[in-house]
N, C-alpha and C positions, 0 to 999 in steps of 0.2 A: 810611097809605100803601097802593100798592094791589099792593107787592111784600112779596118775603118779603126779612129782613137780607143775602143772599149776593147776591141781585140789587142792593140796592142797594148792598151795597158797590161792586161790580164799576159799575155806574152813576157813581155819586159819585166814586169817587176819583180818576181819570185826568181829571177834569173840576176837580174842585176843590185834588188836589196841588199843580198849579204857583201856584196863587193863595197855597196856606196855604205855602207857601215861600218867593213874595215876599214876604208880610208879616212871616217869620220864628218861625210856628211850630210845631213840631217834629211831623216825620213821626208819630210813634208818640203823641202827644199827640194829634194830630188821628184819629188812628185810634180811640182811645177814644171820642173826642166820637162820633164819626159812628156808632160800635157801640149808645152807651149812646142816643144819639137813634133809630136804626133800631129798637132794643129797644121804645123806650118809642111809637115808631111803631105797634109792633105792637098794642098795647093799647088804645090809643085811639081815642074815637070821631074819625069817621063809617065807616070801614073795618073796623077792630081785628080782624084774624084770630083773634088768638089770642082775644081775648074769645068770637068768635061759638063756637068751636073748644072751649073749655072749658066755657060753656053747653050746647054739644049733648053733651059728656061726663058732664059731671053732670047732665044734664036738667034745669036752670034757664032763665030766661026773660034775655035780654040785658039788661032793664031794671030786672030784680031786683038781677042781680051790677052795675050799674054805679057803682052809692055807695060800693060796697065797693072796685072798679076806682080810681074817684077818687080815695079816703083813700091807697091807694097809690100814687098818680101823685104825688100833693101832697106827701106824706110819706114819698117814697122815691124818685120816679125824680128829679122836679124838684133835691132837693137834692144830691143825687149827680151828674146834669148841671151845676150851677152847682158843687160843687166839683171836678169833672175839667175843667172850663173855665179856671175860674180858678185853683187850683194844680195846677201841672202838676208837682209833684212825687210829687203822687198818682197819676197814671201815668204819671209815670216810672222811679220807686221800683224795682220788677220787673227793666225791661230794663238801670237804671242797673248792676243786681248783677253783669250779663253780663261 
């Protein structure tokens, strides 16, 4: 992406709320989704801020950390997107307690 998470949220929601409301579902569930996708935004190529962002902190090369990038895309954000997608009791757990 070629924003940082608060612009897109502010982007995305007021755009896509009334759609995830017709189809039925839930505000605060779709909130997850769009945060954990924004996240995982951030890291990934062809933009990856935070990638370029943490290369120039530690003085590595982008194409060094990207393997390393991957195993955690594949092994941590993917499967965490696939399960705040499909059970939503996973976030909704939190707000349920309210």
């Amino acid at each position: 992406m070629l924003m940082d998470d608060c612009s897109g949220i502010l982007l995305a929601t007021p755009i896509l709320l009334p759609i995830i409301k017709a189809i039925g579902v839930d505000p605060v569930q779709f909130a997850a989704i769009l945060c954990v996708n924004l996240g995982m935004g951030n890291i990934t190529p062809p933009t990856a801020p935070m990638l370029y962002l943490s290369g120039r902190i530690c003085g590595a090369q982008v194409r060094e950390m990207l393997p390393y990038a991957m195993i955690c895309i594949f092994c941590a954000w993917i499967p965490t997107l696939i399960l705040t997608m499909y059970v939503p009791q996973i976030s909704l757990f939190l707000p349920s307690l309210l």
